[in-house]
PDB file as gemmi writes it, atoms N, CA and C in Angstrom:
CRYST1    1.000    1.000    1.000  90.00  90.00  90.00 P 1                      
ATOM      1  N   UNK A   1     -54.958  87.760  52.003  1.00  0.00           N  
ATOM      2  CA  UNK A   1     -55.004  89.216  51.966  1.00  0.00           C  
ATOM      3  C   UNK A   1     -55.183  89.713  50.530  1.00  0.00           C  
ATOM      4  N   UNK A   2     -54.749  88.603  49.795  1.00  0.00           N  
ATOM      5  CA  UNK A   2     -54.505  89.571  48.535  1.00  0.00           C  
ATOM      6  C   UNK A   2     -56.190  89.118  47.571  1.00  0.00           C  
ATOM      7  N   UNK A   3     -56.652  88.031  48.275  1.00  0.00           N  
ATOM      8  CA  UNK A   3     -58.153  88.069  47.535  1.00  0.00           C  
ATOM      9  C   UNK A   3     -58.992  88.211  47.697  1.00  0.00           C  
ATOM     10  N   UNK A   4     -58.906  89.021  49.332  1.00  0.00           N  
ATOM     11  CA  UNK A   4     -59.170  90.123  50.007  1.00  0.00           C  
ATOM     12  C   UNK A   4     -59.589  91.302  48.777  1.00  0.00           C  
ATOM     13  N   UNK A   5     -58.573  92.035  48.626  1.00  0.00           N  
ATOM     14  CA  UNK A   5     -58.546  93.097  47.690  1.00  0.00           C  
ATOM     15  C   UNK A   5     -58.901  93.098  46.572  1.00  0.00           C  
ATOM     16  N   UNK A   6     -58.822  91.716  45.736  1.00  0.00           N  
ATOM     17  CA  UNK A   6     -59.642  91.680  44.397  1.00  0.00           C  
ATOM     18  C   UNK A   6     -61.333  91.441  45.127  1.00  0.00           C  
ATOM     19  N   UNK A   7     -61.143  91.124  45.891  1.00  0.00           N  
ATOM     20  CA  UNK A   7     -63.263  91.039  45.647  1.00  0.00           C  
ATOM     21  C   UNK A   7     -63.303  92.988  46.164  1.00  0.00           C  
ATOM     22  N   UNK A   8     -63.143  93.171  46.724  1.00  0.00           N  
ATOM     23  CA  UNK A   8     -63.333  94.432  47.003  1.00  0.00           C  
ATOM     24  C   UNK A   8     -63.295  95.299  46.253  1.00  0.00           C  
ATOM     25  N   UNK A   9     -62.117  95.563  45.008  1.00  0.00           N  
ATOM     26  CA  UNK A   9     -62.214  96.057  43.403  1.00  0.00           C  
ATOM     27  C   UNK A   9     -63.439  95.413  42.825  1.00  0.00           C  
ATOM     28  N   UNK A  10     -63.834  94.229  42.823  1.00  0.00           N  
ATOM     29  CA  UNK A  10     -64.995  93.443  42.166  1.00  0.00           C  
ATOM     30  C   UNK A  10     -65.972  93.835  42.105  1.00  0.00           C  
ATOM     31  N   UNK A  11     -66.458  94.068  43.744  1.00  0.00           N  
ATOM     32  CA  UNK A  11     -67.505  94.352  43.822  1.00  0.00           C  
ATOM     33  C   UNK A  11     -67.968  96.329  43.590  1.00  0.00           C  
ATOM     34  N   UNK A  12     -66.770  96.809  43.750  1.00  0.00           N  
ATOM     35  CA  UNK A  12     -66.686  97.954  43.582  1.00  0.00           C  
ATOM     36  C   UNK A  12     -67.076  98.278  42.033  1.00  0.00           C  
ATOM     37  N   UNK A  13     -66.855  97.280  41.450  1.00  0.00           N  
ATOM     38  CA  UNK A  13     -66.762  97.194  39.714  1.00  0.00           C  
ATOM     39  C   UNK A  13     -68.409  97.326  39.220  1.00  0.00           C  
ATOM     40  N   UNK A  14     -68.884  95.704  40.568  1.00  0.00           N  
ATOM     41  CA  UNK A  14     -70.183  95.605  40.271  1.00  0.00           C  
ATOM     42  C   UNK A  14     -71.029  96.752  40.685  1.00  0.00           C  
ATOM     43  N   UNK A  15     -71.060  97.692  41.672  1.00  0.00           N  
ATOM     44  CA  UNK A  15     -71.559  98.957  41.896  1.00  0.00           C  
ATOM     45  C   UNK A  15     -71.209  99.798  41.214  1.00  0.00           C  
ATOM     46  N   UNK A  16     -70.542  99.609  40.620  1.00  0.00           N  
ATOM     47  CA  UNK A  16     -70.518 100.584  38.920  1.00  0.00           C  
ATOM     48  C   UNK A  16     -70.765 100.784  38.043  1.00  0.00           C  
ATOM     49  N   UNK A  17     -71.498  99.608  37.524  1.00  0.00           N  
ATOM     50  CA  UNK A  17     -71.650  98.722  36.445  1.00  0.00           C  
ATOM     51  C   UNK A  17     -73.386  99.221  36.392  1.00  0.00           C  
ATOM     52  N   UNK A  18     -73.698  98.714  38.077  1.00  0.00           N  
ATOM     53  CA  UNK A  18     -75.191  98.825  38.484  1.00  0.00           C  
ATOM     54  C   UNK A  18     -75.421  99.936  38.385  1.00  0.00           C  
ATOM     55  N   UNK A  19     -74.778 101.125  39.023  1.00  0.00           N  
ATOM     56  CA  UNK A  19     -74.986 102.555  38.806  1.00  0.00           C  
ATOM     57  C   UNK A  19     -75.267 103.302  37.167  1.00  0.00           C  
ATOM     58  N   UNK A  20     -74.127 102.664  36.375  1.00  0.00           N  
ATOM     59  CA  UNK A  20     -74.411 102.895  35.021  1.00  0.00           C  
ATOM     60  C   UNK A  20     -75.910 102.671  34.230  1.00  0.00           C  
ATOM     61  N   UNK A  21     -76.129 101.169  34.725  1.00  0.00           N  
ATOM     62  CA  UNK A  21     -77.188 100.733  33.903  1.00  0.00           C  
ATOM     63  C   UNK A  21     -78.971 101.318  34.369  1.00  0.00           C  
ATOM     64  N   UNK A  22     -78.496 102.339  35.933  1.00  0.00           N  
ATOM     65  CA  UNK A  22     -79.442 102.637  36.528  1.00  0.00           C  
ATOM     66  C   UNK A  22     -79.481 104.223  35.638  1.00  0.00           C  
ATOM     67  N   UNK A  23     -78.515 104.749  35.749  1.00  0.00           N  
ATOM     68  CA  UNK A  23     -78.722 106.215  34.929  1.00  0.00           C  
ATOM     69  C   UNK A  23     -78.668 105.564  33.390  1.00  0.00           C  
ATOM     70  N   UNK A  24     -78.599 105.169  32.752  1.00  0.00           N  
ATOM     71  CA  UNK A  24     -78.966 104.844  31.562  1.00  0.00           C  
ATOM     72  C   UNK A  24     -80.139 104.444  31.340  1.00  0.00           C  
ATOM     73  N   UNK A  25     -80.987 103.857  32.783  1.00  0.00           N  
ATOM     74  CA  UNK A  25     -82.418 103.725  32.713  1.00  0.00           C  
ATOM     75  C   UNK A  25     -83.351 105.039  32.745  1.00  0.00           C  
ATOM     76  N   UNK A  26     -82.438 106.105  33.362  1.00  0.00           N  
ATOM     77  CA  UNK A  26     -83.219 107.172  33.991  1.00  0.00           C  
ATOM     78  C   UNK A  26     -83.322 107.914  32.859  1.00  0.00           C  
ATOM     79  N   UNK A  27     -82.251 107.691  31.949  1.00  0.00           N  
ATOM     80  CA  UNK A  27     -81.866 109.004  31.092  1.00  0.00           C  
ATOM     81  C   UNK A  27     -83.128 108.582  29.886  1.00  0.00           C  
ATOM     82  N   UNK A  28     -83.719 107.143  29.705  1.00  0.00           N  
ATOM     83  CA  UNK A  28     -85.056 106.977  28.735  1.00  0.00           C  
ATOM     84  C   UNK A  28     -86.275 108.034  28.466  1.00  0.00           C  
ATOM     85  N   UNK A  29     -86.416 108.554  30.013  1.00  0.00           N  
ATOM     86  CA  UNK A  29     -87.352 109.212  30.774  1.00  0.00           C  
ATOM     87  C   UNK A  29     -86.926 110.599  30.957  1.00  0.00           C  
ATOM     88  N   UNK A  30     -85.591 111.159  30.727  1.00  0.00           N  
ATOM     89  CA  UNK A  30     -85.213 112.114  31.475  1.00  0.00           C  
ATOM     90  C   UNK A  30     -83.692 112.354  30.606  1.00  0.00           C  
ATOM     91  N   UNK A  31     -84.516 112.868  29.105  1.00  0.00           N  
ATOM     92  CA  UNK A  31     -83.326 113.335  28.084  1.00  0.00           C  
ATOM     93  C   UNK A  31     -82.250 114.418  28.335  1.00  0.00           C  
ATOM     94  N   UNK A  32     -83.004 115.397  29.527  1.00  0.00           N  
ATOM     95  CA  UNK A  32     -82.124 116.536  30.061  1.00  0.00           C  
ATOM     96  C   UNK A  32     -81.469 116.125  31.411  1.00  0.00           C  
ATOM     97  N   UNK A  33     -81.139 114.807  31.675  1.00  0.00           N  
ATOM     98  CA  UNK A  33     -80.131 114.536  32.563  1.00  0.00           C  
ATOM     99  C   UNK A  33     -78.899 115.693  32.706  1.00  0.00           C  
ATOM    100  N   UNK A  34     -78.807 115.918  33.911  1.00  0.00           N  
ATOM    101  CA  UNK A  34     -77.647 116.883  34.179  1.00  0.00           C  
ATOM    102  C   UNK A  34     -76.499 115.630  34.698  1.00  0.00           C  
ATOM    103  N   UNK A  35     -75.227 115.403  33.789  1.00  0.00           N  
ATOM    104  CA  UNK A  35     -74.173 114.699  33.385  1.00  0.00           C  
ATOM    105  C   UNK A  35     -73.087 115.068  35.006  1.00  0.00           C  
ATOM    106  N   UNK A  36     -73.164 116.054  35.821  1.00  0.00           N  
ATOM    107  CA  UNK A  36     -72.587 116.651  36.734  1.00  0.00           C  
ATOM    108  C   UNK A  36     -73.349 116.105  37.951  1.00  0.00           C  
ATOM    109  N   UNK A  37     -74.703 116.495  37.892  1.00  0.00           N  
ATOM    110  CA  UNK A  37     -74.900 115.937  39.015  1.00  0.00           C  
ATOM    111  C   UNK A  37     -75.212 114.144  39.213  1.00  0.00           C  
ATOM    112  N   UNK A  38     -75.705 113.642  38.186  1.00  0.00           N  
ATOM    113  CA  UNK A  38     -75.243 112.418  38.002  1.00  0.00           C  
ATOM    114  C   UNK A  38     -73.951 111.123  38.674  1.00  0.00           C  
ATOM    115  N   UNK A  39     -72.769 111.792  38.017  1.00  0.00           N  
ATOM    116  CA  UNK A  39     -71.577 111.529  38.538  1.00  0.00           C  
ATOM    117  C   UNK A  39     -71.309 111.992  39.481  1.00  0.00           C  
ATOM    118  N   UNK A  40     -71.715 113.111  40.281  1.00  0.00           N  
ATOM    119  CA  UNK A  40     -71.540 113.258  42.174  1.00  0.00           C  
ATOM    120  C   UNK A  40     -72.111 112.296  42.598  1.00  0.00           C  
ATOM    121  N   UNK A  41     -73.703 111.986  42.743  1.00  0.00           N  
ATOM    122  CA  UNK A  41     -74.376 111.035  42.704  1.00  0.00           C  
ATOM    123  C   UNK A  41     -73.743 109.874  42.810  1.00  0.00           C  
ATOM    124  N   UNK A  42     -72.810 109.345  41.837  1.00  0.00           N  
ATOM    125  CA  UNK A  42     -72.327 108.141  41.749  1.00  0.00           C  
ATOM    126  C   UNK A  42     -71.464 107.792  42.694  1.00  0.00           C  
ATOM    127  N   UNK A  43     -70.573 108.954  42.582  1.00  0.00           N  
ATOM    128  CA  UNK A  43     -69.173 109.242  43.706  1.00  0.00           C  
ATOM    129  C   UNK A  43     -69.739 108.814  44.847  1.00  0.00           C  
ATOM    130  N   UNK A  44     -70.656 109.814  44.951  1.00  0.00           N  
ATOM    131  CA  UNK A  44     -71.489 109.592  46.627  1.00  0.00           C  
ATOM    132  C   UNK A  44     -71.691 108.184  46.931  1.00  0.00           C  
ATOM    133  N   UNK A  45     -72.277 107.824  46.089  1.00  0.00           N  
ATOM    134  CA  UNK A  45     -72.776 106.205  46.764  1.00  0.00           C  
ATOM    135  C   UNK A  45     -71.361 105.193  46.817  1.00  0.00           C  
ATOM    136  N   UNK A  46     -70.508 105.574  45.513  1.00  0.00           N  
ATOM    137  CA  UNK A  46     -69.732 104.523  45.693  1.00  0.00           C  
ATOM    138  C   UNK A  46     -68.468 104.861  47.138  1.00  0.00           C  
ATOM    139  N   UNK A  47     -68.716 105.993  47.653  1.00  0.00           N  
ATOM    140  CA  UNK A  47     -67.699 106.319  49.220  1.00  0.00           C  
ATOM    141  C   UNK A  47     -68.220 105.844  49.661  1.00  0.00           C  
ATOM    142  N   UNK A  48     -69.447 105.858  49.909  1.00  0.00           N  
ATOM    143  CA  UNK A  48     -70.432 105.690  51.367  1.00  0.00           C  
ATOM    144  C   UNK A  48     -70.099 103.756  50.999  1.00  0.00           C  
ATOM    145  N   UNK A  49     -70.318 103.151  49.768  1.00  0.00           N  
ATOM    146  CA  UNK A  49     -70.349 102.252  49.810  1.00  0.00           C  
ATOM    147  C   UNK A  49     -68.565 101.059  49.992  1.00  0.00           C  
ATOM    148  N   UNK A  50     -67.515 101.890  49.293  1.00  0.00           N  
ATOM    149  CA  UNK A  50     -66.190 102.061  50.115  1.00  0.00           C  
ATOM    150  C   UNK A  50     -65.818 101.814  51.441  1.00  0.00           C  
ATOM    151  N   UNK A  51     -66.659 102.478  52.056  1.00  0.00           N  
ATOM    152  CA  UNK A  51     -66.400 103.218  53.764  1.00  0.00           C  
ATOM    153  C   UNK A  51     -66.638 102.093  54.518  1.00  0.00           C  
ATOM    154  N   UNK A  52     -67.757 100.700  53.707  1.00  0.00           N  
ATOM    155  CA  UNK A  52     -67.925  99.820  54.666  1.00  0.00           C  
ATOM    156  C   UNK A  52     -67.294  98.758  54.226  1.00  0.00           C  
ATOM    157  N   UNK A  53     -66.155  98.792  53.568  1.00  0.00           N  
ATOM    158  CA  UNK A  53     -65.407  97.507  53.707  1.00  0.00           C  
ATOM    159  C   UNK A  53     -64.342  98.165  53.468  1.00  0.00           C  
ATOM    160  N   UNK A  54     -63.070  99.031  53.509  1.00  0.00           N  
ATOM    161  CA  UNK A  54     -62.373  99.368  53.660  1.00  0.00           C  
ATOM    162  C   UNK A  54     -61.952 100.002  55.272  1.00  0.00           C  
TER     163      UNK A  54                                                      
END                                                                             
């Protein structure tokens, strides 16, 4: 149960990590990134992505 819950932080880590390095790609292209909607964005994916292993 309990290494259960570390991969699940893990991978939660790794969809974070990925998300970062994806808006840090965007922002090369796209200096007027809005910083707000961005991080909803992120939120969003990382629930939806939450929702299926919790």
């Amino acid at each position: 149960m309990e290494r259960i819950k570390i991969l699940k932080i893990a991978l939660l880590i790794v969809i974070l990590v990925e998300e970062i390095r994806n808006a840090k790609r965007n922002t090369k292209f796209n200096s007027d990134i809005n910083i707000e909607k961005l991080v909803e964005s992120i939120n969003e994916r990382n629930a939806r992505n939450c929702s299926l292993f919790f």
